[in-house]
N, C-alpha and C positions, 0 to 999 in steps of 0.2 A: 415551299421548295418543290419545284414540278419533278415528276418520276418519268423520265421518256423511254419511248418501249425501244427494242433492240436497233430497228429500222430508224428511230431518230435519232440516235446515240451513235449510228452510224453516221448519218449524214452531217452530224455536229462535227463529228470528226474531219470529213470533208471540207467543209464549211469553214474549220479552223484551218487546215493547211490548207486551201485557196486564199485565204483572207485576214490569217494574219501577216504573212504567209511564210509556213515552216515546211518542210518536209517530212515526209511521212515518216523513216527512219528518225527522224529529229525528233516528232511527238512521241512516237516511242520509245526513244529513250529518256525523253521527260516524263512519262508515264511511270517507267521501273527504276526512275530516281527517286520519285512520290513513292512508290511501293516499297522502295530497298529503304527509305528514311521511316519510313511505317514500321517494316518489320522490325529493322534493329532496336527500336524501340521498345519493342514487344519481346526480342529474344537478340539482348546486347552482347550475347556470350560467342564472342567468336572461334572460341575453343572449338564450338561444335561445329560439328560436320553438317552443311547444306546440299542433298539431292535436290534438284530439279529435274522433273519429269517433263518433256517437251514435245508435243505435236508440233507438224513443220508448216504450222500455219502464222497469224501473227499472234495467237497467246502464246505459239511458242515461240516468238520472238522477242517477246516479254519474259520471258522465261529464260531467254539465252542474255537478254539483257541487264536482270536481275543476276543473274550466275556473274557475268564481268563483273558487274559493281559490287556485290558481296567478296568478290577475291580481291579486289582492289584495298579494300577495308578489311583484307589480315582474314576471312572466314575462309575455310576449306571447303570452293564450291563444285561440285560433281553434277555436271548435265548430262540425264539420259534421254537422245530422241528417238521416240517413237517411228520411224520411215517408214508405214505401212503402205500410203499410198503413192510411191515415188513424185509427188505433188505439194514444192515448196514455196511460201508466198514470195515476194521480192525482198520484203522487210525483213521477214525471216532470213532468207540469204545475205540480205544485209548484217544482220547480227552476229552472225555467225562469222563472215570477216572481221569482225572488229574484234573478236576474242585476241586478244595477249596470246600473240605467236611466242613469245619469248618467255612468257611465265610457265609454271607449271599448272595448267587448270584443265580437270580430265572435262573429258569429253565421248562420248562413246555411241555409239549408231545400233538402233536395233529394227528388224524388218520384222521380226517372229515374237510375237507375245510372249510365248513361252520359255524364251532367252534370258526377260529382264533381271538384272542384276542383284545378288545379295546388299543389301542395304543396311549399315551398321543400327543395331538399334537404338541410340542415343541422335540420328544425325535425325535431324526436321527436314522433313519432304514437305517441296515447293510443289503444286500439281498445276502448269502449265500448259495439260495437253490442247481443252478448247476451251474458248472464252464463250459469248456473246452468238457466237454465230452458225451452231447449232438448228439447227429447225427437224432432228425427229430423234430417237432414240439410237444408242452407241448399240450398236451390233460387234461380231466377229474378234478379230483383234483387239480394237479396240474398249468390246466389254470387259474382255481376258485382263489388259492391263488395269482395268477400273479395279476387278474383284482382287487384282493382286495386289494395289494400292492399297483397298480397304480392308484386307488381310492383312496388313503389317501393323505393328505396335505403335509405330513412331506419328507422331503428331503431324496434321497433315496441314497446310496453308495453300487456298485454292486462288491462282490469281482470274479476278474478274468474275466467276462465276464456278464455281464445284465442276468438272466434268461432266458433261450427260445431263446436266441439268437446265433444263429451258428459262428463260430469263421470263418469257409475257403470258404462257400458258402453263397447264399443269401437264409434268411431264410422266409420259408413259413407260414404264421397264426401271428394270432395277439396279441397271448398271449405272449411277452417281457415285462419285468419289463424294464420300462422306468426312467431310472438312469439319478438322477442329476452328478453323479461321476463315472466313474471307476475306476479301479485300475489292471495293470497286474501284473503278476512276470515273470522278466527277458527280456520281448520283448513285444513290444506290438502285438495286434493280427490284421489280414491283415482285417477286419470289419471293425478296427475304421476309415481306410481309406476314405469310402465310405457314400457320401449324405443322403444314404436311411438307416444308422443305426443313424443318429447325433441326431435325438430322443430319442434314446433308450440308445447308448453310455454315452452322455453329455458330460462334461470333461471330459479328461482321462490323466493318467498317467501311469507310468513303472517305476520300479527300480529292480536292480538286487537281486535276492536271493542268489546269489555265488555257481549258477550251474559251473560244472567243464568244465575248460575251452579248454581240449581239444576235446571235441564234437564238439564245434564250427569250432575248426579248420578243422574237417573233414567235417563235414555237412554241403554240400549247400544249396541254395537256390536260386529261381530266383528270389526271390521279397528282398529288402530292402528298409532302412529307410536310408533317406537324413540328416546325423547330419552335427555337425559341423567338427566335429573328419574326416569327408571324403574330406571336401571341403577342410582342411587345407593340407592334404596329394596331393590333382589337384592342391595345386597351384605351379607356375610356380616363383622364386624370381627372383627379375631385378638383372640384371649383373652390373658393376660399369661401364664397357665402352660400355653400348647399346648405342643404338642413334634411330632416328624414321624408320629406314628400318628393325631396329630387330623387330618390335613390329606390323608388313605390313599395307597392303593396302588396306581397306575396300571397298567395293562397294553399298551405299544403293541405293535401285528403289523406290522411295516411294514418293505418295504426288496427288493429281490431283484439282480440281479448288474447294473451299470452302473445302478441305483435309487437306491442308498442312499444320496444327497442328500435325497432325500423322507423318509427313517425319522431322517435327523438333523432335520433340520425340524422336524420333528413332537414329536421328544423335546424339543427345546430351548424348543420353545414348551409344550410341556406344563410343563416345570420351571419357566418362567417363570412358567404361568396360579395358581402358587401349591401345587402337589399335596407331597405329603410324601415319597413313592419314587415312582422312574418304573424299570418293567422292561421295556426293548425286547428283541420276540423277532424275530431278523432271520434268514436264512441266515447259513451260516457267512463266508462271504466278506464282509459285513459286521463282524462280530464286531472287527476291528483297527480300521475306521474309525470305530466307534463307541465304543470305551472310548478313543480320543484325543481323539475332537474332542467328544462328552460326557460326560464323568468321573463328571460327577455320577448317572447313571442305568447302572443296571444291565443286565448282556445278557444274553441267554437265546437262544445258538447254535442255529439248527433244524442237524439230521441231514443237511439238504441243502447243499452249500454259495451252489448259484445262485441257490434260490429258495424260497421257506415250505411245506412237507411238515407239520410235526409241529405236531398240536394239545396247546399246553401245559399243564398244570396249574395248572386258572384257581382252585384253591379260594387264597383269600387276598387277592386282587385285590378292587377298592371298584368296579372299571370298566375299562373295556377299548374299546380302539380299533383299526380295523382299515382297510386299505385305501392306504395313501402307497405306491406303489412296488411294492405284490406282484405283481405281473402276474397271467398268465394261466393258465398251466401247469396241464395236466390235476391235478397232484397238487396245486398252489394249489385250484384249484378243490374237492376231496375234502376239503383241510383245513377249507377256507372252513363247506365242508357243514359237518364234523365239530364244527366249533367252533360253529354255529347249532344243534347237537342238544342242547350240553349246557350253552349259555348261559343265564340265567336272569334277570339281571338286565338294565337297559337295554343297550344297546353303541354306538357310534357306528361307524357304515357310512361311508366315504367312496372315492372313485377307484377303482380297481378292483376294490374289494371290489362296489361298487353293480353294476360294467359284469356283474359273475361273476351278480350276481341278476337283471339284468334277461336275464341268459341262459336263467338257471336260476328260470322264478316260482314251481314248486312251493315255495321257500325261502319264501316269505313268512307261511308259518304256523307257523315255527320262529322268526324274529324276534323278541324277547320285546317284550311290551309297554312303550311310551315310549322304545326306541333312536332315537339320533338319526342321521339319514342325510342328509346335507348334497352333495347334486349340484351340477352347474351345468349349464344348459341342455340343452346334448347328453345329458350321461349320466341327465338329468330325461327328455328326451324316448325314449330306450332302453328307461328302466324303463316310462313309463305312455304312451309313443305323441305322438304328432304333435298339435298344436295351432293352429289357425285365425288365431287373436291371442291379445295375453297377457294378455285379460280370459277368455279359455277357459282357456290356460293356469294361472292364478291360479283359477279356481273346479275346476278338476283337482288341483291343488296342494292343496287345502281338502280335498275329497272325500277324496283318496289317501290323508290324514291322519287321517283319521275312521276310515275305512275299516280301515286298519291298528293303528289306535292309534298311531300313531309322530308322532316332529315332522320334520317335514320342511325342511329348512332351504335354499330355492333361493339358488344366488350369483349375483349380481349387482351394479348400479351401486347400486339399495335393494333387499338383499337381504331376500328375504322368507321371516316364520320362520311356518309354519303345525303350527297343532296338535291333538294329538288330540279338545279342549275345543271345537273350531270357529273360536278365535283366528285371526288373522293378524297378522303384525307387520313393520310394514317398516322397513328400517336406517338412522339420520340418517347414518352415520358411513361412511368410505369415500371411496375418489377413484380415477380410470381408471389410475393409476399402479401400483395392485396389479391389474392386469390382465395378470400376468406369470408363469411358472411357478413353482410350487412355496408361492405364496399360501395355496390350498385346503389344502396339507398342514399348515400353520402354525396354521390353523384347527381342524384335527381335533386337532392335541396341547391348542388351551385348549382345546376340549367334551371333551377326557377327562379332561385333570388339575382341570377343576369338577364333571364328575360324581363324581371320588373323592373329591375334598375335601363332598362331600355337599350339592349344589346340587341341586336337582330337575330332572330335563330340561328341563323348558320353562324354567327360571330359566337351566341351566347353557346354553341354545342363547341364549337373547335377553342375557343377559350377555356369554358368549364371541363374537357376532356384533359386537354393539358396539364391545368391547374389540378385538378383532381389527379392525375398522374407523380407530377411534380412531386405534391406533397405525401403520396406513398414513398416516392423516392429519398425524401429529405428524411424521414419517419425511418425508415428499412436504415437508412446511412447512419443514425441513432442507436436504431433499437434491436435491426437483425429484420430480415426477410422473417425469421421466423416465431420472432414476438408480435412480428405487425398485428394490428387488430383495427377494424372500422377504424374506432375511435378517435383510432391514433392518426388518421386522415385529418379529422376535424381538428385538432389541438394541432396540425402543422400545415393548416391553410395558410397562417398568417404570414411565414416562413416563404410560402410558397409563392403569395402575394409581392412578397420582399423583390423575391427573383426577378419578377414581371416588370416591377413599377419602379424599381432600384431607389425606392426610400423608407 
């Protein structure tokens, strides 16, 4: 699903009133039909009292539009607009006539920040003042009303975008209405991706307004969103006469002495992500705890017993994965090299294989092209340095990936998969519950046992990211966010496969 920045979400909107052809006022009010059928769903209690808070621009004509349709359906709707810059859109004046002369629905005009009105603490504040069309930070009056919002007790629902908040950049100052809810039309906005808005955002949603659909077709984007609708399009159906050579030959590297929970890990979710052979090469001191507790995969004993020395004989292998558990060891590190000189197909880099390259950057022109290298934050900022916000971060993320040719796969709450193409793609799937050790490693067995079974990199990261998310999600819906553990990733792959393949 494409993410378009604020400038094309605008001209979509154009695009659909020339060419479906609706009127401006009209998509508007199919916009806060969408939104008034959202909320009641979320808060059916029309007992309660509805503030809406309104700039006289068009969010705040969505906002005067919402306020009609919530009175209409029995709610006690109160619009307060902000009049600061004697400066009303058309739409917005349009709305405003269409209120119910003859009902009783307040309504009330404020010029001075300082004015705005006692608000009963039980009634749910609408924040309507700006949507979308912002470009720098709320000053003056307008902060005034932001900090007096964000002073009140009462639950807040931001339509479009939080106040003062930038939709395609990181925004500067502190004056955001800090939203227990959002709500977009049509797409959600590239913001709610990002750590440093999840205050401000809070939960968010999207649903479509029934922009016209050939925009889309034409209009790119490098950024999208990870659904399900994508992953069911990568996947790959088994044939009736495969057998375990159509499905190849995995290679994990993973494990060293008090590790080797990370190399089971990683094997077990490799076997799950569907691969045909999986051969873990671990120290020796692994070697017992891996042919009991995974039978099904093969060992490949290193010479060392504590820790990965010996670069193995990769001819026969479909893909290979590196990094659960091998520490640091001068002779880790030699292998590491040794194995980057005579790799040639993708590989998947992860934990301390990544920590050994951002030690070591002359490696990065050994890397073959299209490996996938899956950090998270720290061992992302190790490899390419420190970043301001994680709208710097995410355009470093982009570059590093060009740059390399590789897909870069950052984790996170929406992990984002960037690629050598320019792509970005961020994760629906996922919950704070796999925020727990040994997650990451679980991750790197499906991006290896999908590159063997012959997924393309960027298919086997944006599949394997999902899938690996999914079955946190099915796991957590089980067992609680806060029993989750790895493990429990790997035992509801199968689950999570279900979803995909719908058999």
């Amino acid at each position: 699903m494409k993410i378009y920045s604020t400038a094309q979400t605008r001209a979509w909107d154009a695009y659909t009133i020339e060419n479906e052809p609706i009127a401006s006022v009209n998509l508007m009010n199919r916009a806060a039909q969408v939104f008034t059928d959202w909320l009641v769903q979320i808060y059916p209690d029309n007992t309660r009292p509805v503030v809406v808070f309104c700039g006289t621009g068009n969010n705040g004509g969505d906002g005067v539009a919402v306020a009609r349709l919530l009175h209409w359906l029995g709610f006690d709707a109160k619009v307060v607009v902000c009049d600061f810059a004697a400066k009303r859109s058309a739409d917005f004046e349009a709305q405003i006539a269409l209120l119910p002369q003859h009902d009783n629905i307040s309504i009330e005009w404020f010029n001075i920040a300082k004015d705005m009105p006692a608000v009963s603490p039980n009634a749910l504040v609408i924040d309507a003042l700006f949507g979308s069309g912002l470009n720098g930070p709320l000053k003056g009056e307008w902060a005034q009303v932001v900090d007096y919002l964000n002073d009140l007790p009462n639950e807040v629902v931001s339509i479009d975008l939080p106040s003062g908040l930038l939709a395609d950049v990181h925004t500067v100052g502190e004056a955001v209405v800090q939203a227990d809810r959002t709500f977009s039309f049509e797409r959600p906005k590239l913001a709610y991706f990002f750590p440093e808005n999840a205050e401000r955002v809070g939960g968010w949603a999207f649903e479509s307004i029934g922009l016209h659909l050939d925009f889309e077709r034409k209009m790119e984007s490098s950024f999208h969103y990870l659904t399900k609708k994508e992953t069911i399009a990568l996947y790959r159906p088994r044939l009736k006469f495969s057998h375990k050579g159509t499905f190849g030959h995995a290679l994990l590297i993973a494990g060293s002495f008090g590790k080797m929970g990370a190399a089971v890990l990683a094997a077990k979710s490799c076997l799950r992500s569907g691969v045909g052979l999986l051969t873990v090469h671990a120290p020796r001191c692994g070697n017992l705890v891996l042919q009991t507790s995974v039978p099904e995969a093969m060992s490949s004993p290193d010479h060392r017993a504590r820790f990965w020395a010996d670069v193995p004989d990769i001819q026969g292998y479909d893909s290979i994965g590196v990094g659960p558990g091998i520490g640091k060891a001068p002779e880790t590190t030699e292998a590491l090299q040794g194995l980057l000189q005579v790799c040639e197909k993708p590989i998947v880099l992860d934990a301390d294989a990544l920590n050994l390259l951002s030690e070591n950057p002359g490696w990065w022109d050994l890397i073959p092209k299209n490996s996938i290298l899956s950090p998270h934050p720290k061992e992302f900022e190790r490899l390419f340095g420190k970043s301001e916000n994680d709208f710097e971060r995410n355009d470093l993320q982009r570059v590093k990936a060009q740059e390399h040719g590789v897909v870069i796969v950052l984790k996170g709450a929406h992990t984002a998969i960037a690629c050598p193409d320019g792509e970005c793609w961020f994760n629906s799937t996922g919950n704070p519950g796999m925020a727990t050790g040994g997650t990451g490693d679980v991750l790197t067995g499906i991006l290896t046992g999908l590159l063997a079974q012959g997924y393309s990199p960027k298919s086997a990261a944006l599949l394997g990211v999902y899938l690996h998310g999914l079955a946190g999600d099915l796991a957590a819906s089980t067992l609680s966010q806060e029993a989750l553990t790895a493990g429990d990733l790997v035992d509801f792959l199968g689950r999570a496969w279900l979803e995909i393949c719908g058999s």
